[in-house]
N, C-alpha and C positions, 0 to 999 in steps of 0.2 A: 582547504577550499570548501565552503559550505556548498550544500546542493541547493542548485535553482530548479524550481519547477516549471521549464520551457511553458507545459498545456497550462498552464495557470495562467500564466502570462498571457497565454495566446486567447487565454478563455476559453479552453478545449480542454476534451478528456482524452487520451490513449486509443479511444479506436478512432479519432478523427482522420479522415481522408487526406488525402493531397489535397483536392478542392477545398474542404474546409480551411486548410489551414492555410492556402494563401487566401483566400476571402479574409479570413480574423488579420491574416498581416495587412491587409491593404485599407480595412477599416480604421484600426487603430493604427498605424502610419501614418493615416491623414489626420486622424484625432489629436495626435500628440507631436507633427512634425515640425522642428522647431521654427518655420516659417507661419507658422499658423500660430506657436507660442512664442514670441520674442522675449526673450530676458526671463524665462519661465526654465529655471534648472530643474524642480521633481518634470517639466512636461521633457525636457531631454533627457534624464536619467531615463526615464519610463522609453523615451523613442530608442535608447540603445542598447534599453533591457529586451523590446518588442523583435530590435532587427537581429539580436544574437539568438535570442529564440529562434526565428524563422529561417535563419542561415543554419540552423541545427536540424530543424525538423523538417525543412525543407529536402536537404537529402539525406536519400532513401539508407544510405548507409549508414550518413551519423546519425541518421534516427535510429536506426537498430540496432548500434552501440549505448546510443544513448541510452535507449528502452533496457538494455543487460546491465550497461554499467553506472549508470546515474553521472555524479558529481566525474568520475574517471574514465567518463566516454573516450575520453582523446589518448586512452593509454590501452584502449582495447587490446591493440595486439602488442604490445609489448606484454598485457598481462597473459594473455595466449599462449605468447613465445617461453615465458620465464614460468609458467606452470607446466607446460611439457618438457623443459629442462629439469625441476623441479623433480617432477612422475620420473625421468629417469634418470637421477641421483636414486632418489630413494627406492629404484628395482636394483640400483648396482650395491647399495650398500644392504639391502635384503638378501640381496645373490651371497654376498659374502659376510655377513653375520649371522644368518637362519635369523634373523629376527624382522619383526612388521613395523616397519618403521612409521608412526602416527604423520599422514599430510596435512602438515600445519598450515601451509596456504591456503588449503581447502576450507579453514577454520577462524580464517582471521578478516578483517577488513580486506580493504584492496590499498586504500591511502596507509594502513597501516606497514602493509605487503611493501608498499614504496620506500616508506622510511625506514625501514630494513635492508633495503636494496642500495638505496643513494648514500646510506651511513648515518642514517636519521634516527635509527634505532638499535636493537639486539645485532650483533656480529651474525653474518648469515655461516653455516656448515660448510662441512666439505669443502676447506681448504680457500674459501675465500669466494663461493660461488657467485655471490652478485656481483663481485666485484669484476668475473668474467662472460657476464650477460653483457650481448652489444644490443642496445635501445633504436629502436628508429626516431628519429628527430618528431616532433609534433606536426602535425598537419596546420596550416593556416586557411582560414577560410576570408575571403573576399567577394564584395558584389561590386559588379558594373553597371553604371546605368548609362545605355546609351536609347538614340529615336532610333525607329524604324527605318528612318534613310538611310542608318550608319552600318548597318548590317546587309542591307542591297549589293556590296562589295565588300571583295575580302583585303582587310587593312592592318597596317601596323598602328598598333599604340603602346602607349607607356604607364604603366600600372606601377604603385607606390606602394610598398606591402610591409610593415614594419621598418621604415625610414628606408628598403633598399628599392630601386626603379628596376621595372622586370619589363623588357620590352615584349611586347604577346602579339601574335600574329592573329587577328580574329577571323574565321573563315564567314564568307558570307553566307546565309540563311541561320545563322542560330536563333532560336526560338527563347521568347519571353520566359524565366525560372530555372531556363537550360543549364547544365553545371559541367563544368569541365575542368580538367584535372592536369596541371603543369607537375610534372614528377621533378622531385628533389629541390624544389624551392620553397618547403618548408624551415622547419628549425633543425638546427643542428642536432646530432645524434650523438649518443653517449656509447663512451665506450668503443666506440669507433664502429659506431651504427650507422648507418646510411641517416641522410637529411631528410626531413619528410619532405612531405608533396604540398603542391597548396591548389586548393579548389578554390574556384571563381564562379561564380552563379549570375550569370546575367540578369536584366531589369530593363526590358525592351519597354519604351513609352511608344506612342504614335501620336506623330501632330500631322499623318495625312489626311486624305478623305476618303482612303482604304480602310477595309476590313481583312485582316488577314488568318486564314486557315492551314499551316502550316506552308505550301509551298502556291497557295491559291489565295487568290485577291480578289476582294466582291468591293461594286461601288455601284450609288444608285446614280442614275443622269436624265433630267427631267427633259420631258419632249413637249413642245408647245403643241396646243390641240390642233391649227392645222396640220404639222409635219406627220401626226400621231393618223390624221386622216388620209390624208394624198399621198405621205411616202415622203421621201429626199433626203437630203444630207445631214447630216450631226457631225462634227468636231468634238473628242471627247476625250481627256489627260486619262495619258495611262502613265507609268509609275517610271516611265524614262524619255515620255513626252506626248503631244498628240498626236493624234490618228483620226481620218476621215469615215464614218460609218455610212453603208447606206438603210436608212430606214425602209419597210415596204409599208405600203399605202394598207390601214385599218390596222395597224398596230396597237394591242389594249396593251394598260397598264398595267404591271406588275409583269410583260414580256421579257426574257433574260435574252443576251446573244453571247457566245464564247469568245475571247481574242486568244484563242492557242498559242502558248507559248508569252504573254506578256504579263505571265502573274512575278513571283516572286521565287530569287533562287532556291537549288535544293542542295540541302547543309550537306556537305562533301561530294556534291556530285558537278564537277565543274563544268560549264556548261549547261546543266539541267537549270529549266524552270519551269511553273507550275502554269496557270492559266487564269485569266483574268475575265471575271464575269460581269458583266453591266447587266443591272435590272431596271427598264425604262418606269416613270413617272409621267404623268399624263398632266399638264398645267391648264385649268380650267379657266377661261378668261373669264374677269370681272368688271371691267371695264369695259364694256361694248359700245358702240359709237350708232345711231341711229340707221343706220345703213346696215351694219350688221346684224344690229335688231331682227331687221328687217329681210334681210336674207336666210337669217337662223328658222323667225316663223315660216316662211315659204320652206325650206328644207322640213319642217315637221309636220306639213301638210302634206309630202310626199308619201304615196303609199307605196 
């Protein structure tokens, strides 16, 4: 397996941030997605070089595998596991030969290390060692894209992950890049290694007219210049339906009020949610009718 350069791809160097590096995916995602290239194979090759990047370097884990082991990220800890077996073979056969026994692992590749291990290469020592390394399964990585409505509630769905249907119970409030980890629905294990795990990374879109801060919701709601003056009612969508406000009479623009408890739920806390903030707008009429004219100048003569 040759090595990819996930930051190349990304157009990033090694100290880029979490921020940077979902900006670079979400540029070049829309750059190269193939609804913006139809019938354009290098602009798909490039859209599923972009998102296996970003599914790597997005978590914080397999980016730090990634960053140790390059091209053998996915074998981190089996390479872990199989050089602390290794260290002690070679103290038990120092123990009983008085001799320094050279750690050849220490000296070799890692994919080299593998073909040694799987029968790819050199017979490994001592009695057949690789051959009684048990391997954890490969981890799987997957994204979900669901709207922000779909996550207001906590639901069942049915996720497809190498041809098998995983049904996943998504809890409500998970956040936009969130990543979460179904253990043992990865790939099989060798040697009679446990199965890996498989991570899911969510991809929250919004086609509300909310703004959402992790468990708080802001929306602006324009007030026409009388109510904004005299005070009264407003009707206003909150995020599971409407609500009557009362306005007070000289209310400016840019005024916020709280709706405690009608923001958006809190991820494992059942029952909890956040609060939902309205920030009023002030609609300046332009269209004035001769009478109103006429009442506005008498109001500006008032001292």
């Amino acid at each position: 397996m040759a090595y990819i350069d996930y930051y190349k791809i990304l157009g990033l160097d090694k100290g880029a941030s979490p921020g940077d590096i979902k900006k670079a995916y979400r540029k070049l995602a829309r750059k190269y997605h193939p609804d913006v290239n139809p019938n354009d194979g290098e602009a798909e090759k490039k859209f599923k070089e972009i998102n296996e990047a970003h599914e790597v370097l997005s978590n914080p884990e397999h980016r730090k595998k990634y960053d140790a082991y390059g091209k053998d990220w996915k074998h981190a800890d089996d390479i872990e596991r199989a050089r602390q077996q290794q260290r002690q073979q070679q103290q038990y056969q120092s123990a009983y030969s008085g001799q320094n026994v050279y750690d050849e692992f220490e000296g070799e590749g890692f994919s080299d290390f593998f073909e040694s291990m799987f029968g790819g290469g050199r017979a490994s020592s001592g009695g057949g060692f690789g051959g009684n390394v048990r391997f954890k399964g490969q981890d799987y990585n997957a994204q979900l894209q669901l709207d922000l409505r779909d996550v207001y509630e906590t639901h069942k769905r049915t996720l497809t992950v190498n041809g098998k249907n995983i049904r996943l119970t998504i809890p409500a409030g998970v956040e936009d890049g969130q990543v979460i980890k179904i253990k043992g629905h990865g790939g099989e294990g060798r040697n009679g290694g446990p199965k890996g795990d498989l991570y899911i990374q969510f991809q929250i879109t919004n086609s509300t007219p909310f703004s959402r801060n992790k468990g708080d919701l802001y929306k602006t709601e324009p007030l026409d210049l009388y109510t904004a003056v005299l005070g009264g009612e407003l009707e206003v969508e909150t995020f599971t339906g409407k609500v009557k406000l009362k306005v007070k009479p000289g209310t400016q623009p840019g005024s916020k009020v709280k709706l405690k408890g009608k923001g958006f739920p809190i991820y494992k806390k059942e029952g909890s949610f956040g609060d939902l903030y309205i920030t009023y707008t002030v609609s300046i009429p332009t269209k004035l009718s001769e009478k109103e004219k006429e009442l506005f100048q008498q109001l500006s003569k008032i001292k």
